[in-house]
N, C-alpha and C positions, 0 to 999 in steps of 0.2 A: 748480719750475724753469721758468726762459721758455726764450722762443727762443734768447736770448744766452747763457743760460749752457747748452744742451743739448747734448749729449756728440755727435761727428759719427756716431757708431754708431744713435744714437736717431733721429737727424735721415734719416740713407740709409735706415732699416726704415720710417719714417712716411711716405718718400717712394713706398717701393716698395710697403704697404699701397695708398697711395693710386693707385697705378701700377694693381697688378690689380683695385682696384675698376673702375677705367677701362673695363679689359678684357674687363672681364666682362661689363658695361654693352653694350658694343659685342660683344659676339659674341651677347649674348641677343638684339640687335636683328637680327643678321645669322641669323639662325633664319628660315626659312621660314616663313610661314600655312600653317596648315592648311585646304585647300580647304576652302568653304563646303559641306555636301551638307542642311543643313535650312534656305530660304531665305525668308523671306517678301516679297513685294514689293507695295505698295502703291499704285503708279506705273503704270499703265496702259502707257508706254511701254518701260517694265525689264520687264515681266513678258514682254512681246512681246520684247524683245530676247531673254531669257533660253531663249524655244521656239524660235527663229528659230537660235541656236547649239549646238542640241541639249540643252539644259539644263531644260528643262523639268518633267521629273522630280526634281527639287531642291528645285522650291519645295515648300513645305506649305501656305500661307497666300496669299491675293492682296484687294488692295482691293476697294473696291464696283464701282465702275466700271470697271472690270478686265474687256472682252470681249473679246477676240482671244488666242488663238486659242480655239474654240467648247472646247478640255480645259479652259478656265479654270472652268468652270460646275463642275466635278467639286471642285474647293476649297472651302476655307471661305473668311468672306469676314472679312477684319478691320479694315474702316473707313477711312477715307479722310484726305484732309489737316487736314479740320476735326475730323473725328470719329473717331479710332484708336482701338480698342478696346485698350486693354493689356491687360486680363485676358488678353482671348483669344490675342494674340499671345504671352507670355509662355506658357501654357500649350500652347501648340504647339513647346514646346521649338527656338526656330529656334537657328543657330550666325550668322547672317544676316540684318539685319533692314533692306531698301530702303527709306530714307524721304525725303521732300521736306527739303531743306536748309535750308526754314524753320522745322519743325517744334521746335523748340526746347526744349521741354517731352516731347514724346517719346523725343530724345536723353537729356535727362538720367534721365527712369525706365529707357531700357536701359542707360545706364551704371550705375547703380544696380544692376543685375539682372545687371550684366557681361555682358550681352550686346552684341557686334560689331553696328555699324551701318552702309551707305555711303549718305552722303548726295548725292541726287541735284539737280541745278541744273537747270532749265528754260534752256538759251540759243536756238546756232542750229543750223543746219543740221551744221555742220561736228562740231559736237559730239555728233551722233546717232552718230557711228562711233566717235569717240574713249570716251565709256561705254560701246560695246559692249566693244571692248576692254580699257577697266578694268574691267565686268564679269567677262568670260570669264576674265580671273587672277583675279581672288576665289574664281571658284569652280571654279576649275581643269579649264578646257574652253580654252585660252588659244591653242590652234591653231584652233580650228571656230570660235572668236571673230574673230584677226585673221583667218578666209577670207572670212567675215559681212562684216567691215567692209571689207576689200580689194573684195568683189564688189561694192558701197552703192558706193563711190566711184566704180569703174568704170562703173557704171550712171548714176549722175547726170552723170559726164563725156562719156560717149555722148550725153546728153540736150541738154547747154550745147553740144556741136559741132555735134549735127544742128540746132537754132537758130541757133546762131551767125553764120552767113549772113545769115538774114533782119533785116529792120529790127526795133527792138524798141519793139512798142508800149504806151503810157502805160496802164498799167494799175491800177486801185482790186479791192483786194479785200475785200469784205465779208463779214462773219460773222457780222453783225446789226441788226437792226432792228424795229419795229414791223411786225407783218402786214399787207399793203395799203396801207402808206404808206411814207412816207419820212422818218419820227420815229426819234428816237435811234440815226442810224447809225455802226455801231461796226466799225472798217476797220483794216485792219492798216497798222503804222507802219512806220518806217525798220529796227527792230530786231527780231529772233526769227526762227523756221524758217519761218515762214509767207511772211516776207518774203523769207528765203534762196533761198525754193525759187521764189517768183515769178519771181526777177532767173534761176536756175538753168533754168527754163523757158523762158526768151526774152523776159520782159515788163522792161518798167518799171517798176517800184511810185511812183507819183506822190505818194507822202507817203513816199517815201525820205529824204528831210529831213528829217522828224519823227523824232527819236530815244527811240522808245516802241513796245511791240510793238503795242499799240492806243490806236486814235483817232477819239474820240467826233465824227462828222462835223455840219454842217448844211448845207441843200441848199446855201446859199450858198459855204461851201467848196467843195462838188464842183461848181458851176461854175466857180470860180473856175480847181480843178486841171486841167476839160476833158479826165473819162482819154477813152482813146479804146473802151478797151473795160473790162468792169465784170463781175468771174466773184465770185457770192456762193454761201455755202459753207454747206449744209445738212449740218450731222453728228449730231445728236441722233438714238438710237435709236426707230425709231417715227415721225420725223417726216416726216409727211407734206402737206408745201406743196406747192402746186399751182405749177409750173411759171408758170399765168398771173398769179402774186402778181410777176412783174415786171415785168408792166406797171404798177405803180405809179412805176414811171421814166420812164414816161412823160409827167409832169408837166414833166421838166426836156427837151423835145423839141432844144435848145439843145446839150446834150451830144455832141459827137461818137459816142459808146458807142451811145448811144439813135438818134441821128440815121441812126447806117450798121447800127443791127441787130447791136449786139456787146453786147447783154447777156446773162449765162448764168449758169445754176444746174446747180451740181458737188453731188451727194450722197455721203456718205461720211465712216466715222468717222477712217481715214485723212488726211484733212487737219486735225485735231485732235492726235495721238496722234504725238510725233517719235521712232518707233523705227524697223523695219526696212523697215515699207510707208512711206515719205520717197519712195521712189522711184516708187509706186504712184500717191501724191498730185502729184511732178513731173510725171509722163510726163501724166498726165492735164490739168495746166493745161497747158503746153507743145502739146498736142494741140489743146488751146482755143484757143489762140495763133496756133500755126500748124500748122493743120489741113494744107498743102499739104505740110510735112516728114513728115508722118507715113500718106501713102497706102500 
């Protein structure tokens, strides 16, 4: 029998068949998560977020590079963006698994293994509060989460006022190079937290045009940009440069930065890492900035 010739009786039951399949569909989707309580995170900056909201006891598992806060040492460690151990993640029973949004091949063995994922995106500044927030409902802390990220904003906005006055000067931020020279220098762009928190400090970032988080310099560029001053960012653990590695700037004496005595070195894993110390890493350039806002 088709369509044309079926009875209006057959046709109204197929219709309302398909009606509560509808239904159904949409009320399983209207079902709650069940908070995350076995978490693992891989992310250096989630896993800080996650102690920073009282969540910390959740996780089971954290990556290699995973130091802040000093409880991370007490985990196991299951591998990082190039190298995830899935055995061992799997075997740690998580409900939870934080991973890099590029990871592509990791998702699909936890889908595989039906394990829950939230993949996370490196952007900028603004977005350090907003995954704290979609953290903290995953895994059901979602008030100590938006207090987390309500105080993060507060605090970086105290930061932008108490500069806000002052002029804002041209500023290069560096995050690498060759030791004692001034070979392959690698500077942040127009784009990412690094840059965010520049401009949120009171500076300039003088390759705000560049739409790239980083950029491969030559001296000849950074005369060309003339920053006025030049804060380079030591975060590796253990490393220890000598402060007098920047008078290697000193070749370019042409530099306003070099010329008035505005070059500086900031240490610290915090200007790396965009979770809840953002604000530790602002207040600290800002101060670099302008030193007279902050007496």
């Amino acid at each position: 029998m088709n369509a044309k010739t079926a009875k209006p009786g057959k046709r109204i039951f197929s219709c309302l068949r398909a009606f509560a399949a509808v239904m159904m569909l949409l009320a399983m989707s209207a079902v709650p998560r069940a908070a995350a309580s076995r978490v693992i995170s891989i992310i250096p900056a989630t896993t800080e977020m996650l102690f920073a909201m009282g969540a910390g006891d959740r996780l089971v598992g954290v990556g290699t590079y995973d130091r802040f806060p000093p409880e991370v040492d007490r985990l196991p460690r299951v591998g990082a963006l190039l190298d995830p151990n899935v055995e061992r993640i799997l075997a740690l029973r998580p409900d939870l698994v934080i991973l890099y949004g590029t990871q592509a091949d990791l998702r699909q063995q936890l889908e595989r293994a039906h394990v829950p994922y939230y993949p996370y995106v490196h952007r900028g500044l603004a977005d350090v509060t907003q995954t704290i927030r979609s953290l903290a409902a995953r895994v059901g802390v979602e008030a100590a989460g938006n207090a987390l990220a309500d105080r993060i904003e507060r605090q970086l906005a105290d930061i932008r006022s108490r500069t806000g006055s002052s002029g804002r000067p041209k500023t290069l931020l560096v995050f690498g190079r060759e030791p004692g020279t001034l070979r392959n220098i690698d500077a942040s762009g127009g784009v990412g937290f690094l840059h965010d928190m520049v401009e949120a400090a009171g500076g300039a970032n003088v390759l705000a045009d560049v739409k790239q988080q980083s950029v491969m310099l030559s001296t000849e560029l950074v005369l060309a940009r003339a920053p006025e001053v030049i804060i380079e960012l030591r975060y590796a653990r253990g490393d220890a440069t000598a402060p007098s590695d920047l008078r290697a700037w000193d070749a370019l004496p042409a530099i306003p930065a070099v010329k008035n005595h505005k070059v500086f070195m900031l240490q610290g894993e915090e200007f790396v890492v965009p979770g809840p110390r953002v604000v530790v890493a602002t207040e600290r350039l800002a101060k670099t900035l302008h030193p007279e806002q902050f007496k």
